[in-house]
Every structure is written in structure tokens, then in C-alpha cells.
C-alpha positions in Angstrom: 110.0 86.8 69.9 113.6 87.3 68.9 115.6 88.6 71.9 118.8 90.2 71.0 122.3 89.8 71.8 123.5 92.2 74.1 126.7 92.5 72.5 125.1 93.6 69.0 124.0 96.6 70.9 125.9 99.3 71.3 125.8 103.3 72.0 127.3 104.4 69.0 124.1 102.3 66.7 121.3 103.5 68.8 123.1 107.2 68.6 122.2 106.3 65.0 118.7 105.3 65.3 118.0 108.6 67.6 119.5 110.1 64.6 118.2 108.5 62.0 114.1 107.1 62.9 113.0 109.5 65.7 111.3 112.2 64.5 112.4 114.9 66.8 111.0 119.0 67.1 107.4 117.7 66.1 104.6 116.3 67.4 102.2 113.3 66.0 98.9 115.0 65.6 95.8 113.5 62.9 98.5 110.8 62.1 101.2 112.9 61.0 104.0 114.3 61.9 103.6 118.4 62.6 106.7 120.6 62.8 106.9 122.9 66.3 108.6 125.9 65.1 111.1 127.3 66.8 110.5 130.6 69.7 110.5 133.6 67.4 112.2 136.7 69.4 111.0 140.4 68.8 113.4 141.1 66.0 111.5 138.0 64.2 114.3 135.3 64.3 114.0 132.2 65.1 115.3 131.3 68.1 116.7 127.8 69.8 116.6 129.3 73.6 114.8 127.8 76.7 111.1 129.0 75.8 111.0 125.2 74.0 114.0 124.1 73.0 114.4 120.8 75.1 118.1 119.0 75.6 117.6 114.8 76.2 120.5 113.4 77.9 122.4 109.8 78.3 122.7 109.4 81.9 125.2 107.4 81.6 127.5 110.2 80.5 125.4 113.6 81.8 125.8 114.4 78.0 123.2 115.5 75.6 122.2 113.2 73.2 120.0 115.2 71.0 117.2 118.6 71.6 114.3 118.8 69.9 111.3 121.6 71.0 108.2 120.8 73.1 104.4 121.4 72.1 102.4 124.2 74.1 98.9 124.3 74.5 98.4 125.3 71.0 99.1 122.1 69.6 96.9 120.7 72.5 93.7 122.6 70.8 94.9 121.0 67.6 95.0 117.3 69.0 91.4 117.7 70.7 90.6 118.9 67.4 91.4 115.8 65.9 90.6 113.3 68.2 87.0 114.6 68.5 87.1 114.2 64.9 88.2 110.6 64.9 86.0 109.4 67.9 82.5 108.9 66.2 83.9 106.5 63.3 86.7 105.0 66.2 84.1 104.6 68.9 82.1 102.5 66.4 84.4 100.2 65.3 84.8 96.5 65.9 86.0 94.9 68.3 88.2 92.4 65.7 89.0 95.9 63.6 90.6 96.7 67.1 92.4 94.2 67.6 93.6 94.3 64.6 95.6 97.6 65.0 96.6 96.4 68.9 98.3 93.5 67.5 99.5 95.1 64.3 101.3 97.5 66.6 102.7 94.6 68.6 104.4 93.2 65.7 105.6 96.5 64.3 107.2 96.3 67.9 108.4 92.6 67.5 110.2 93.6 64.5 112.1 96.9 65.9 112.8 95.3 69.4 116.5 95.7 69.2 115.9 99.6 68.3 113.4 100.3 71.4 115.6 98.1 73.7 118.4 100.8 72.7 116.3 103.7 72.9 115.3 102.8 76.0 119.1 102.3 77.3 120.3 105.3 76.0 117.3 107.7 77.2 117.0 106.0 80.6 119.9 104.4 81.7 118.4 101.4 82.3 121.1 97.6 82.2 120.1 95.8 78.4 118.4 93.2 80.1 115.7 95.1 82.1 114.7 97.2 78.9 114.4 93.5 77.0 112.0 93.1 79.8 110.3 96.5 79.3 109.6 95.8 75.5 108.7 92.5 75.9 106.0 93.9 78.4 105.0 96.1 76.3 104.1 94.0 73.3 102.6 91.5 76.0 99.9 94.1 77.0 98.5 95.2 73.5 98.5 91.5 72.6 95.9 91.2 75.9 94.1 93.8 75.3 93.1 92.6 71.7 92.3 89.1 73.0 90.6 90.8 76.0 88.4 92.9 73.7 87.9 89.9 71.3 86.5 88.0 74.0 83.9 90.5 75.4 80.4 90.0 74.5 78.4 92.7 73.0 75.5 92.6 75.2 75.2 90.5 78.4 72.3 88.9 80.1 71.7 90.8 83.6 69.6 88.5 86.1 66.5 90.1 87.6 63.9 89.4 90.3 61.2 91.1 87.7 58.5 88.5 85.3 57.9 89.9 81.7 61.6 91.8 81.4 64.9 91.4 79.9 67.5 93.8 81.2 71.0 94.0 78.9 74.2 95.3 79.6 76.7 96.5 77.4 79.9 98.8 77.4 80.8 102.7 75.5 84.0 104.0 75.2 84.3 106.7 78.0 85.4 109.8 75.0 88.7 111.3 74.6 91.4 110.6 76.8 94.2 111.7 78.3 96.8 109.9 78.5 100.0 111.4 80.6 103.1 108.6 81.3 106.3 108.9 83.3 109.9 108.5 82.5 110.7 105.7 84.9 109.2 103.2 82.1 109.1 104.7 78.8 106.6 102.1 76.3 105.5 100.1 79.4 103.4 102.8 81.0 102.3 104.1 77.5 101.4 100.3 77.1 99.3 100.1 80.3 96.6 103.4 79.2 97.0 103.1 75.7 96.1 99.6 75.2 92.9 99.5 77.4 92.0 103.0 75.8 92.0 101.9 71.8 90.6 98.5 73.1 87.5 100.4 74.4 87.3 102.6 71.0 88.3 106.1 72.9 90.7 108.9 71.1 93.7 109.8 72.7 96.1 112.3 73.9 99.6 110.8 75.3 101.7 112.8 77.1 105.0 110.9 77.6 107.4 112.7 80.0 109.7 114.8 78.3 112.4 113.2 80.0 112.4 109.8 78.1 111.0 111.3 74.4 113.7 109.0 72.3 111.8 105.2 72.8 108.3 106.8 73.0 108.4 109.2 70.0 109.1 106.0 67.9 105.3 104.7 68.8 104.3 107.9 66.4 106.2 106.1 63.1 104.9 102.6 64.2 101.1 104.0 64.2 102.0 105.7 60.7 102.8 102.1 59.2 100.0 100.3 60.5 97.7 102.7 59.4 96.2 104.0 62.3 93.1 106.4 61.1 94.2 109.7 61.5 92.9 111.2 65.0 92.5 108.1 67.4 96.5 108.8 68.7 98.0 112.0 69.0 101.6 112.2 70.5 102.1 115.3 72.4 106.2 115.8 73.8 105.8 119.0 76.1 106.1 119.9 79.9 104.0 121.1 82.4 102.3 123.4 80.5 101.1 120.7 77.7 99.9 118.4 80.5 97.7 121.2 82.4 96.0 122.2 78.7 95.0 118.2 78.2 93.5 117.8 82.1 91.9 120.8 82.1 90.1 120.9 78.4 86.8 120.9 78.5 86.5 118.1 75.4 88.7 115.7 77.4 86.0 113.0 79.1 89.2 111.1 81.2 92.6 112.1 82.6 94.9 109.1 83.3 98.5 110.1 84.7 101.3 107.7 86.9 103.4 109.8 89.3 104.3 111.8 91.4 101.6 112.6 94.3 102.4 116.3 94.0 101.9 116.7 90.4 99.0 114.1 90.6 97.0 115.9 93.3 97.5 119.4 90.7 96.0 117.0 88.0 93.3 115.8 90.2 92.2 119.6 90.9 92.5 120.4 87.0 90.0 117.5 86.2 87.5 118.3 88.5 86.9 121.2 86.4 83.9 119.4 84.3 83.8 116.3 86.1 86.0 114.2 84.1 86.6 110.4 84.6 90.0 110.1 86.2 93.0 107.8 86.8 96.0 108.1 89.1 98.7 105.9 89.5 101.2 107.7 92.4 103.7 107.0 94.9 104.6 104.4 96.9 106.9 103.1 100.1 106.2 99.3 99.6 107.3 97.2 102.2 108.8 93.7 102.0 108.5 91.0 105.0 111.1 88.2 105.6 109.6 86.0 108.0 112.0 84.1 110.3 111.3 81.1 108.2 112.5 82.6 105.3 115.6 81.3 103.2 117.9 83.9 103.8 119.9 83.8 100.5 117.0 83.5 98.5 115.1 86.7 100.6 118.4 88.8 99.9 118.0 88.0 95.9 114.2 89.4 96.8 115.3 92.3 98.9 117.9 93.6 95.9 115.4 93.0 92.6 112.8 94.7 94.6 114.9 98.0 95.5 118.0 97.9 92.9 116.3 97.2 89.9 115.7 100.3 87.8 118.0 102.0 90.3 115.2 101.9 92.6 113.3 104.5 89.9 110.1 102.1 90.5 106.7 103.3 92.1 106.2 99.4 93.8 109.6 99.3 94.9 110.0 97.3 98.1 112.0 100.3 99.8 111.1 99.4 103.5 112.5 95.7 104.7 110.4 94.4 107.7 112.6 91.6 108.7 112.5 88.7 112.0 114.5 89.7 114.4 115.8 86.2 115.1 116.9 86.6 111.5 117.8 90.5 110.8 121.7 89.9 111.6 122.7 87.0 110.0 120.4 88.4 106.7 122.2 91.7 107.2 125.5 90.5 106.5 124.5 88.6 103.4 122.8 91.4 101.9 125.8 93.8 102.7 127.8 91.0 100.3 125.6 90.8 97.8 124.8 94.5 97.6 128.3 95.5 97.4 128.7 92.9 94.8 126.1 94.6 92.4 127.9 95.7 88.9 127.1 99.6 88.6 127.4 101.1 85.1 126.7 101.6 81.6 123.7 99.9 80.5 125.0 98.9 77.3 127.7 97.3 78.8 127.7 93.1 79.3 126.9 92.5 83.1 125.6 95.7 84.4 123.2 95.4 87.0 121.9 98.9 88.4 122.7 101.7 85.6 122.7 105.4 86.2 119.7 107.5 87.8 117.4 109.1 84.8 118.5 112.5 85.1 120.3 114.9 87.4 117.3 116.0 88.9 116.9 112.6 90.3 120.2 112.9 91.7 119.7 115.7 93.4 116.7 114.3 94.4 118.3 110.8 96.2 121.6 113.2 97.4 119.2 115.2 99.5 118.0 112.1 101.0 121.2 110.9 102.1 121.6 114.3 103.5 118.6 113.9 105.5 120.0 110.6 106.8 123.3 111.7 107.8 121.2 114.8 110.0 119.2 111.8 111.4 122.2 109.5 112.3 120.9 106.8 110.5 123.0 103.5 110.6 123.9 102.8 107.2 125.2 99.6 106.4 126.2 100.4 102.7 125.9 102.9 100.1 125.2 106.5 101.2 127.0 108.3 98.4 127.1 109.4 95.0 129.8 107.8 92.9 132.7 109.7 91.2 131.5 109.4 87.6 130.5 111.2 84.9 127.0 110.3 84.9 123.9 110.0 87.6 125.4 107.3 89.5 124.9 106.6 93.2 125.6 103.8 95.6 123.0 101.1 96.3 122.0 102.1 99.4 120.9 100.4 102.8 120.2 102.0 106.4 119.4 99.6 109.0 117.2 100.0 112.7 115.7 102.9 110.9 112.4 104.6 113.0 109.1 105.2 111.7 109.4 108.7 112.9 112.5 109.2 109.9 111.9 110.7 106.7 113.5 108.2 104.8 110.7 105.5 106.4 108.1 107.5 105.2 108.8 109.6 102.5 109.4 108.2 99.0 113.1 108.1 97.8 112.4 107.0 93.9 116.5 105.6 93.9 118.2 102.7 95.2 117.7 103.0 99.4 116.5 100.6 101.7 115.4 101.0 104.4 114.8 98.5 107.5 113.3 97.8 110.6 112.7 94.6 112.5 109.5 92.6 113.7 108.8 90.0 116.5 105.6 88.7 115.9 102.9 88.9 112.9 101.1 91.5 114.2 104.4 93.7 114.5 105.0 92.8 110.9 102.0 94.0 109.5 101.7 97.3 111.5 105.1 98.0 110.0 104.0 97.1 106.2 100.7 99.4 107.1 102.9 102.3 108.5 102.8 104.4 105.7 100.3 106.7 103.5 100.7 105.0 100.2 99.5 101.3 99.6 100.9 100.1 96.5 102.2 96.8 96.6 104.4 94.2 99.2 106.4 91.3 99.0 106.3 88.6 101.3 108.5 86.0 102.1 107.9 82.7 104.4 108.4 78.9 103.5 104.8 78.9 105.3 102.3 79.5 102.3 99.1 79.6 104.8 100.8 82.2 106.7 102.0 84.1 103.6 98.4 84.4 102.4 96.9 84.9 105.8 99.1 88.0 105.8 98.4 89.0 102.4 95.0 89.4 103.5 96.1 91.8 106.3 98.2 94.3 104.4 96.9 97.1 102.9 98.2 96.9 99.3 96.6 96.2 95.7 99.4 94.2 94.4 101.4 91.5 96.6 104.0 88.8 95.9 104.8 86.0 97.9 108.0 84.6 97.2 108.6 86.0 94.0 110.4 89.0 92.3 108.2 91.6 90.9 106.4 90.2 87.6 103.9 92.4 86.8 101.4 90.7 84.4 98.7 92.3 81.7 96.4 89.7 83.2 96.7 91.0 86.9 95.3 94.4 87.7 97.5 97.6 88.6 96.8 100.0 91.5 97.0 100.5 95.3 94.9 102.4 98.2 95.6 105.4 100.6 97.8 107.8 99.0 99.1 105.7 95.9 96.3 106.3 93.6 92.4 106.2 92.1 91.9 103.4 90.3 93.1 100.3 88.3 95.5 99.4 85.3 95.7 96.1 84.1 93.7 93.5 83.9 90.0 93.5 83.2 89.9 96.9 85.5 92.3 98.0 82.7 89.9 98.3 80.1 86.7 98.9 82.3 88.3 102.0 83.0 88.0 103.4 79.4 84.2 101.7 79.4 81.2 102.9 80.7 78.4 100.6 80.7 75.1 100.5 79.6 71.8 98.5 80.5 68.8 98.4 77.7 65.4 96.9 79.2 63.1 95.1 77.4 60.2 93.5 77.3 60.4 89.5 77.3 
């Protein structure tokens, strides 16, 4: 793949894309685009007030980029409608016919990377170089999920204790889907449910939040060249109201939604409603261990990409730093450095580091929690405050000798705050990586590999690195325990769950 220059990126051309190739005030329904009209008042007029007309900003700036209007539930009926349609011929596909369309999409992605890296900068704040990385994932999953696919046999052998039998297994799409993403990482998220779902042959709905619309709106024009049949993908841009009408429809067989625990536990209620198969994806307070034989530089460079990245907008982030006491002062000081050191700015511009927060929600949202440590005296070793800029820009933050009993140890943030407590013995570490209701991932780091593993075994998360920043892989399954979620993405779990499987017996 060609990466692009940062350079030959700019504000102004992806201003021009927006304007140009995203189909805005529509939705992608039966593979085409549908015009939402416009609120019509009493008198009959159309009219662009807040019933659905919908303002995307550049966080970088606070500044609209462009509006376009949201679905409602109407346009809900007519995706179902379509997707129903589609599911007999889709379901009954081939595998290699599939692929096909997975990989024909990562190419049509290939060839407009620069575009979606843009998109993505421009509608999320996000530095260049992390949105590279977000495309690039992207592609990387529908390319596993067409080899994945590829390689899974029709009908499997299952081993019995009975004489005179043969007992088969194979695997059927689970139905129509529903597919609802978050804004934190517009096409990856999409990537992870939408992927696994064609691979399986369902027919889908996808909700992307309405926050991010710019990157994920283009997916509607790439399914329009590649010829998609009409049905299997319908793009829905709404709020609330769109999302409740897809959970709760009694033609949708799965609900799959990432984030926030309130919202998911809402979702979870509206799915129960006909006992459909259901995904969540939700919150997390990860935890990161330094052991006392850790390389103290090299844990800092840890500490930051696992809170700072994204602004700390990341579900996994490794927001709570359980660190050796023997250790915790001299790694305090170098983190202080090298936090203070980060670059904070525009994400088109050439060394930025941590951009803006997504919206000013969010920054409401991390303000109140620096409010909530200033009421509990927490010692904050950096950060704390919201910068003077035009945009959603905040501090990188770090609090230090932070109790369990706080709200900012247990409650998730979703910005750039750390938060830290220290350990003397194994044990103590993982009771401190335990304390919390959500399970996601950790991050461990010790020169002592035996030890590292030994107390990956112990902690209660689904994902762990030892060692390592946080690359997620399509080959590694996705998902946590406790409060962060039902289910798996990635991975073989990916696609098993948009399969449910069969067994044919036989006579030998």
C-alpha cells in the first residue's frame, strides 16, 4: 500500500473532498443514494431547523464543516425492507463471490487512502499518522475476513462415540444485522462488524455515529462501484432515534453496537424484545503494570501511546498506571518530561501528537472530570486543564497516589487522564488491575517474560500486551469481561458471531 506524504495533506483539499465525494442529506439504502427531505413546518416550507438538520464540526477549529439531515425511523422500515429482500440470494452466495466484494472494497480503499486519511482528520481530530494507521486497519480486516471465509470448510467432520453415524457441522448466516459504530474510530469499528457480517452472508444496517459521518459516508460510494447487490448494506446517518428503530425491529435477527455502557445497556433492553443475537463492545478503565524491573524510559513510551493516543478517546486505553513502588518516583519524573513534551494541535499539521477532543461534548465531558479531581484533592503531576484554543483541546493529563475510592479510578474518562497508584508485591498489582467493573484489556511491562505471562493469566481482561504498544490485530479476537461487553470481535470469534451452526446426521 501507498502511504501518503503528510505534507500533501492539507485542510483546505479534504474541505474539498467533503465537498465534492461525500454524499451528504441522504442515506445509502438498496444501493443507492435516497434523498432525506428536509422538516416541513405547518405552513408547508421546508425547513433546515433542529428536527434533522445535523452541523459536523472540525475540532480542531469548533467550526462547522458542513450539515447535512439525519434518517428517522422511516427510512429504518425502508432498509429492513431491503435487506430482507437481499438476504435469500446474499445468504446463498459463495464464499469466493464473498470474498470477492471484501477485497474489492479493500482496494477501492487502497486507492482513496489519502481521501479517508483526511476525512478522518478533519471529522475527528485525529494527528495524520494515527488515521494512516486507522485506514490501514481497516483494509487489513476485510482482507482477513475474505481469506478467513475462503478457508472455512463447508461442512466439517464431528467425532462421535456412536457405530453406524456420521454427524456434520456446518455454519448460516445469523439474518439481518445491525450494525451501530462509534465516533472514536470512524472505518475501523465499521471494519470490525461489517467485515465478519458480509463474510457470513448476513444483510446489514450500519449506524455510524453521527458525530464522525464525513469518512464513513464515503463507504456508501465505494459499495456503489464495486457493485455491491442492492440490499446487503444500507448506510443509515441518524441519532438516537434511528438506532432504537434498528435494535428494536422485529426483522432484525442481531444488534452489534461499541460504546458507551449507558447507551449499551438501553440497547441491550431494546433487543431483548424478540430475542435477538446481540453484541456489545462498552467501556473500559484498563490498567497498565510496570514492574520494578521494567525499563523505565521505555515503560513511559508505554504509559503515553496507551493514554495519549487518540487523546485518550480509546475504549482499551491504559487509563490506570499500577506502578513498583521502588520505581514510581524516578518513573514519575520521566513521564512528567515526556508528557509535557507531547506536540498538541492540528492533525494536519507535521508533528502533532495528541490532536483535539472529537467534539465539545467530550470536552465537557473530560472538564467535569477535572472538576471532580480538584473537589477530591487529587495530586496532579501535569495537565489538569483545558487549553486556550479555539478548538477541543485539553492538557495531557496525570494525577498521581490516586485512591480506589476516587471517581477518576473508577469511572471512565474517554480523554487523555492518567491515573496512578503504586504496588509492592504481585499480588498488590493484580488486585489493583482487577479493581474495576470493566475488563477490557491491560498492558504489562517486566523484563521477566515468565512473570509477565504468569500475571497475564491473573488479570481479568480479554486483550493484554506485554511489552508492547497497543496493536490490535484482525487475527486476535476483540472483547473484555465484567462490565465492558457480550461478546467477541475479531478473530475467528469475529465471524462466528454472524454464524450459527448447524449439525446434519447421517447414516454411515
Amino acid at each position: 500500500m501507498e502511504m501518503l506524504n503528510s505534507t500533501d495533506l492539507t485542510r483546505e483539499t479534504t474541505i474539498q473532498t467533503a465537498q465534492n465525494e461525500v454524499v451528504l442529506n441522504a442515506a445509502y439504502i438498496n444501493g443507492d443514494w435516497v434523498v432525506i427531505k428536509a422538516a416541513v413546518t405547518d405552513s408547508g416550507n421546508a425547513s433546515f431547523d433542529n428536527t434533522n438538520n445535523h452541523a459536523l464540526y472540525d475540532p480542531n477549529s469548533g467550526e462547522v464543516i458542513a450539515t447535512t439531515r439525519l434518517c428517522t425511523s422511516a427510512h429504518v422500515e425502508q432498509a429492513v425492507e431491503a435487506a430482507d429482500e437481499a438476504f435469500a440470494s446474499w445468504s446463498q452466495t459463495s464464499v469466493s463471490e464473498r470474498a470477492h466484494y471484501l477485497n474489492s472494497i479493500a482496494d477501492s480503499m487502497e486507492q482513496q487512502f489519502d481521501k479517508l486519511v483526511g476525512l478522518s482528520v478533519l471529522n475527528n481530530g485525529k494527528p495524520i499518522e494515527e488515521a494512516k494507521i486507522d485506514v490501514g486497519d481497516a483494509i487489513a480486516c476485510y482482507r482477513y475476513y475474505a481469506n478467513l471465509i475462503t478457508d472455512q470448510a463447508t461442512w466439517s467432520k464431528v467425532s462421535t462415540l456412536e457405530s453406524g453415524i456420521r454427524l456434520l457441522k456446518t455454519y448460516a448466516p445469523v439474518g439481518i444485522c445491525a450494525l451501530i459504530t462509534p465516533w472514536n474510530f470512524p472505518m475501523v469499528t465499521t471494519s470490525w462488524k461489517l467485515a465478519p457480517a458480509l463474510a457470513a452472508g448476513c444483510t446489514v444496517l450500519l449506524k455510524p455515529s453521527e458525530v464522525t459521518l464525513l469518512p464513513e459516508l464515503m463507504l456508501g460510494n465505494i459499495l456503489s462501484e464495486i457493485g455491491l447487490p442492492k440490499g446487503v448494506v444500507n448506510i443509515l446517518p441518524g441519532a438516537a432515534e434511528v438506532g432504537t428503530a434498528m435494535t428494536s425491529h422485529p426483522l432484525i435477527d442481531k444488534v452489534s453496537f461499541t460504546g458507551s455502557n449507558v447507551v449499551g445497556e438501553k440497547v441491550m433492553v431494546q433487543a431483548a424484545k424478540g430475542i435477538k443475537d446481540i453484541s456489545l463492545e462498552l467501556g473500559g478503565k484498563s490498567a497498565i503494570v510496570v514492574c520494578a524491573d521494567a525499563d523505565i524510559d521505555y515503560a513511559c513510551d508505554l504509559i503515553i501511546g496507551g493514554i495519549f493516543t487518540n487523546a485518550g478517546q480509546i475504549c482499551s486505553a491504559t487509563s490506570r498506571l499500577v506502578v513498583h513502588q521502588d520505581i514510581a518516583t524516578q518513573l514519575f519524573d520521566v513521564l512528567k518530561v515526556k508528557t509535557e513534551s507531547l506536540q498538541i494541535g492540528d492533525g494536519f499539521a507535521t508533528g502533532t501528537q495528541m490532536g483535539p477532543l472529537v467534539s465539545k461534548q467530550q470536552l465537557n465531558q473530560v472538564k467535569k472530570f477535572f472538576d471532580i479531581a480538584t473537589a477530591e484533592n487529587l495530586d496532579c503531576l501535569t495537565g489538569g486543564e483545558l487549553l486556550e484554543a479555539s478548538g477541543y483541546f485539553v492538557t495531557p493529563t496525570i494525577y498521581t497516589d490516586v485512591p480506589t475510592t476516587s471517581q477518576l479510578w473508577m469511572e471512565e474518562v474517554f480523554g487523555p487522564v492518567l491515573v496512578c497508584a503504586t504496588f509492592t508485591d504481585g499480588a498488590e498489582a493484580i488486585r489493583l488491575a482487577n479493581d474495576s467493573k470493566f475488563a477490557l484489556a491491560a498492558t504489562i511491562v517486566s523484563t521477566d517474560e515468565t512473570a509477565a505471562l504468569e500475571m497475564a493469566l491473573q488479570i481479568k481482561a480479554g486483550h493484554i500486551w506485554i511489552n508492547e504498544q497497543q496493536i490490535v490485530l484482525p487475527e486476535a479476537g476483540w472483547g473484555g469481561f465484567k462490565q465492558s461487553g457480550i461478546g467477541r470481535e475479531l478473530g475467528g470469534d469475529g465471524l462466528s458471531a454472524y454464524q450459527k451452526s448447524k449439525h446434519v446426521l447421517l447414516t454411515d
